[in-house]
N, C-alpha and C positions, 0 to 999 in steps of 0.2 A: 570360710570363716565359721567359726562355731558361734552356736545359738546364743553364749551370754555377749556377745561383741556384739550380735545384734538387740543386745535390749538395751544396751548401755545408748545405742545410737534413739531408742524410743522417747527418749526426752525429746533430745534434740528435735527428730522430727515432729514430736507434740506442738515443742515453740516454733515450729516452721511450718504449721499443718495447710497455713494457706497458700504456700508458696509456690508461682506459678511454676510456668514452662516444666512441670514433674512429671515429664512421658515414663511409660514404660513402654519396652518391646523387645521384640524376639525377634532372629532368624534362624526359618529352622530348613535344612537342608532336605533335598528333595529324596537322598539314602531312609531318613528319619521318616520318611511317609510313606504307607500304603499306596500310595498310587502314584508315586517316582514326583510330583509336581512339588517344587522347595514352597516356601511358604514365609510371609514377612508381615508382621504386627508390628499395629504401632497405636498404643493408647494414650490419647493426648490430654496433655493437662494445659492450659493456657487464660490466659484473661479473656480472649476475644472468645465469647459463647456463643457468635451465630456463624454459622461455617455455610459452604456450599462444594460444589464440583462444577468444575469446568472443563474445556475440550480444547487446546492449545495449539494452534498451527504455525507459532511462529518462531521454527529453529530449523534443526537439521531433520528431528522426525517429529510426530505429533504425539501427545500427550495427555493425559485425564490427571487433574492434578485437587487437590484438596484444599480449601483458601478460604481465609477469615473473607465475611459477608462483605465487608467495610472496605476491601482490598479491590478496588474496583477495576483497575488496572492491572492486576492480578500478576504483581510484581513479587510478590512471594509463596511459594508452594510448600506446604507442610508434608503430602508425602504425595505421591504420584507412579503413573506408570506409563510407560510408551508403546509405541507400535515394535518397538525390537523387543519387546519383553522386560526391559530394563527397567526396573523397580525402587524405590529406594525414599527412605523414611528416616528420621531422627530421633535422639531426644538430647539435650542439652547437657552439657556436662560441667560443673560446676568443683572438679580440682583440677581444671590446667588451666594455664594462665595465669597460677595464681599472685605473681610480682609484674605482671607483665603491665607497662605502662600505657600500651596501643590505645588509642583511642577508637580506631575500628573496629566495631565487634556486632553481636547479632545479625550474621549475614548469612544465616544457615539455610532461610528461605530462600534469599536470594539464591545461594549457590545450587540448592535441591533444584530448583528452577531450570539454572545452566545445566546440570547435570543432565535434569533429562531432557533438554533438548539438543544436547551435544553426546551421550555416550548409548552404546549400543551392548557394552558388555563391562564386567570387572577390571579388565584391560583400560580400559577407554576411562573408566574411572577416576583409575588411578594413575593415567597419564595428565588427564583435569587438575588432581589432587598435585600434581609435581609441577605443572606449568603457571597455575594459579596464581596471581600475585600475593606475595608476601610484604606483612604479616597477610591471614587469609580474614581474619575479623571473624574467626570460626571458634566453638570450644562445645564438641559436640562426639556424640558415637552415632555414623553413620551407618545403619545398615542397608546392603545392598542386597537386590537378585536381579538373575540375567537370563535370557531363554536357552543360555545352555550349561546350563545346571549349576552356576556360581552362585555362591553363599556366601556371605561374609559380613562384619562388622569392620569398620574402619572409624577408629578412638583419632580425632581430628582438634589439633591446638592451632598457636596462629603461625606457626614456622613449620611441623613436622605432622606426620601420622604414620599408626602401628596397623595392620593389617591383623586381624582375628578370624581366620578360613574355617566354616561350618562345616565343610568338607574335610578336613583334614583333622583324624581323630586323634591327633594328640592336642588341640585346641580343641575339640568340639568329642568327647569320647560318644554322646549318644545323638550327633548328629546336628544337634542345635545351639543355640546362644541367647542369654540375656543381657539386656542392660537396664540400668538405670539412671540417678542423675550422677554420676562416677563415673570417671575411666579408671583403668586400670593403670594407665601407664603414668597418671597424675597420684598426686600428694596424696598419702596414702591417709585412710581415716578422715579425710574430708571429703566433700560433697553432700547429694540428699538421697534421699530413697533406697536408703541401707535395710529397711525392713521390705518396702517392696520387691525388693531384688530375691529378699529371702523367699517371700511369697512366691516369687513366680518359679522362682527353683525349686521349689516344694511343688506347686502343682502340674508344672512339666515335665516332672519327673515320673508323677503320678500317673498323667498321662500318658506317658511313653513306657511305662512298665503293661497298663491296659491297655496299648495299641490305639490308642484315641485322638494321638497327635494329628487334627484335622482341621479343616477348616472352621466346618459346625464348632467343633470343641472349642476352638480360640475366641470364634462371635460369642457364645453363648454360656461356657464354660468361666472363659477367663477375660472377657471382654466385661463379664458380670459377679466377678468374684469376689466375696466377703470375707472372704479369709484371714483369720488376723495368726500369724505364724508364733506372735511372743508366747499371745496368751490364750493360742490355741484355742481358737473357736471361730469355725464356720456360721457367722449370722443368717447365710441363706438360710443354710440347711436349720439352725434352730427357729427361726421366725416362721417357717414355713408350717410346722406343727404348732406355730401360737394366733388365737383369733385374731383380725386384724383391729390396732388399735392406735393409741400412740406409743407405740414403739419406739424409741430414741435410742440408737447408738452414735458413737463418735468415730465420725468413716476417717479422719485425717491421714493415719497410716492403712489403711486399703488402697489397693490399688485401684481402684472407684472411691472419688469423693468430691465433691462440691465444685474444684478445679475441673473435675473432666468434662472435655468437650468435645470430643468423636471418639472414635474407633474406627481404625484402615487394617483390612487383611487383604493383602494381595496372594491369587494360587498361580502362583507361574504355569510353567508348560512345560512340557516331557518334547528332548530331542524328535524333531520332524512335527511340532506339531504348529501349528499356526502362532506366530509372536504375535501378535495383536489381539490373541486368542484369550492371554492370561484378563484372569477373573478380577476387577476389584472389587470387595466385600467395605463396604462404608455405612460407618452409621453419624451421619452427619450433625449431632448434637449429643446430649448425653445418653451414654451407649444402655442406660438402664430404663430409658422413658423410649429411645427412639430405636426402631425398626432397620436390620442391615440391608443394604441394596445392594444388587449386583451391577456394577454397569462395564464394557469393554468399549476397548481405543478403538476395535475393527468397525464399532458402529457409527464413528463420524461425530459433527461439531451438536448432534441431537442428544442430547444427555435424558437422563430420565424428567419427566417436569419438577416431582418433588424433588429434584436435589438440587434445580439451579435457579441461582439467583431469580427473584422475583420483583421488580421493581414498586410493586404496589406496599408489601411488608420489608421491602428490605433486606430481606434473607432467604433462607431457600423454604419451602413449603413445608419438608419433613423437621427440618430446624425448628420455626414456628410448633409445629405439633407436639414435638419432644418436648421443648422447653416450657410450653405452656403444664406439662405433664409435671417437670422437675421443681415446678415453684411448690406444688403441692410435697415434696419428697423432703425439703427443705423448707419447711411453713414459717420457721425465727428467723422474724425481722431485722433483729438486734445485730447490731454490730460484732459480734463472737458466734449468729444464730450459722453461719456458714458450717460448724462443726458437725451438728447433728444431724444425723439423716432419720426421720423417719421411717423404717424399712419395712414396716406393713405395708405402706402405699407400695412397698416391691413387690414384695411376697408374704404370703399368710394364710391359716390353716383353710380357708373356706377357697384359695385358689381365684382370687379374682387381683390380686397385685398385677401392676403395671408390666412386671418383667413377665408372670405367668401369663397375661395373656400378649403378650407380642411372641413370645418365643411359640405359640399355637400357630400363628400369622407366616411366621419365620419358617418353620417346618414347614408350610407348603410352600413358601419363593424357594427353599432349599430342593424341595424336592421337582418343583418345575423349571430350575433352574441345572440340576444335575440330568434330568433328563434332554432338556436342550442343548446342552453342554457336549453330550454324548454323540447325538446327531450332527452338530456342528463339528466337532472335531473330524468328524470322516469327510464330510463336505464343506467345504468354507460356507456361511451364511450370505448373505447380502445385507446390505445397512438395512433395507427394510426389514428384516424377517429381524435385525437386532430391532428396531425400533419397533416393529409390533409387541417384541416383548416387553421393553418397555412400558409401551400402553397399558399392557394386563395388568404387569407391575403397580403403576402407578395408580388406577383402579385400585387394586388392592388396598392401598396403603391409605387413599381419599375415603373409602368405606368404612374402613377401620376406624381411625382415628374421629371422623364425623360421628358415625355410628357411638363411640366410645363417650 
């Protein structure tokens, strides 16, 4: 689409700026990275603001999956990963269905759910997708990865879905994909997140022309991106050379704003290597206040402590920390105060914003985690030696944030 079709759509999304369920993400094929492992994002936007992780046994394989705090029963999964490798995340799509009179609809957690306790690969998927009762109460772009090397989006209505292959470069010429709140295969010029979309095409491309298409990049890069593509200007980068103060911009079309509530990057696994092995990358609250965490399905029903459920607060520990962090980013009260963000509290010339100092935090789990990584994969670990990391982990993040 050319750049004035996307500014034409900038009203619109102005008058829609609170509007939930407005994920963004990516899947980007394992060809498209340095070290053969595919790669899948998913930046959530949703009402429900206190998230957690849990550890699932109850299907065909076991599972790590991501889930509103309130969800106690943990009947729906927002994005998740299993012990075959099999991956797979949403975000809502809002031009199909559009006459359609079903009454069943928002089933997307449910189905992510089934998914992963039923599929092992793209295959398996999309035999789910074809057996499925009909209508499916679905209206979503699913994307998928698998441990042996599948990539793909699957644009999902309540009778039918289109297949988008990350692998196959005449859909995918530099390896990867976006979505936003659109399919392609729906009414064309409706739906939401027509500048986001621009955004992340713009900065994936950036990054894949610099070789940068990484894991780090997506947490911390595009997990944290200011970028506004209309009217051209990066807020990081200019707030970052202004003292901190009250800064006020209007985040609604960023792809970070007020709606976001995690961030999931899963790093699959290269042929032969451990399926249970693949990495999930989560920041279980808003991804500008809260710290990524590593945690894997190989390690069992012990999940890291900050990321699960806590019954004393209600939600999981790192949640609590973020969010206590976020009321400061958004200080108006007011009924329309959700627009503004503060973005000195993120970043600013003296270097003590919220984002500058987690991503110092961040570079070491990144770098004690890429070295574990390295060991593990030549020898499978044991639940213990995952759970001691764990511990260190979790350490980490209690210092930090107490300390902060």
């Amino acid at each position: 689409m050319k750049k004035y079709v996307f500014a034409i759509f900038f009203l619109l999304n102005i008058c829609t700026g609170g509007f939930s369920f407005a994920c963004t993400t990516a899947v980007i094929s394992g060809k498209a990275i340095a070290n053969g492992r595919p790669l899948l994002w998913k930046l959530r936007d949703a009402d429900e603001t206190e998230n957690c992780m849990r550890f699932f046994n109850d299907g065909k394989y076991t599972y790590i999956g991501l889930i509103n705090s309130n969800d106690i029963e943990g009947k729906n999964v927002w994005a998740g990963a299993n012990s075959e490798g099999f991956a797979i995340m949403n975000n809502a799509s809002f031009n199909v269905n559009i006459d359609d009179t079903v009454s069943l609809k928002d089933q997307e957690g449910v189905f992510m759910k089934l998914a992963l306790q039923e599929c092992a690969t793209l295959a398996d998927f999309e035999k789910l997708l074809d057996n499925h009762p009909k209508p499916h109460g679905l209206a979503a772009n699913f994307g998928v990865i698998d441990g042996k090397g599948g990539a793909a989006y699957y644009e999902v209505d309540n009778y039918t879905y289109t297949k988008y292959d990350a692998n196959d470069l005449e859909t995918a010429p530099h390896g990867y994909l976006v979505r936003t709140n659109f399919s392609f295969i729906g009414k064309k010029d409706v739906g939401y997140g027509y500048i986001r979309y621009q955004t992340a095409e713009e900065i994936f491309q950036r990054a894949d022309v610099q070789n940068k298409l990484n894991y780090r990049t997506i947490i911390q890069e595009f997990s944290r991106c200011f970028y506004h593509p209309v009217i051209n200007v990066d807020y990081r980068e200019k707030y970052s050379k202004i003292p901190r103060g009250k800064n006020f911009v209007h985040s609604d079309d960023l792809i970070i704003r007020k709606g976001s509530v995690s961030s999931f990057i899963v790093q699959g696994i290269r042929d032969g290597e451990q399926a249970d092995l693949s990495t999930i990358w989560t920041m279980v609250a808003f991804p500008e206040t809260c710290v990524a965490v590593p945690v894997w399905v190989r390690g069992g029903d012990t999940l890291p402590k900050s990321l699960v459920y806590d019954k004393t607060i209600k939600t999981s520990r790192l949640n609590k920390y973020a969010l206590e962090w976020k009321e400061k980013c958004y200080p108006i009260g007011r009924t329309d105060g959700y627009h503004y963000l503060n973005i000195s509290e993120l970043v600013n010339k003296e270097g003590t914003g919220f984002v500058q100092r987690i991503e110092k935090l961040e570079n070491i789990i990144f770098n004690k985690t890429d070295k574990v990584l390295a060991v593990w994969r030549k020898k499978n670990p044991s639940e213990e030696q995952i759970l001691d990391f764990y511990k260190e982990i979790d350490k980490l993040i209690d210092d930090f944030y107490k300390r902060e």
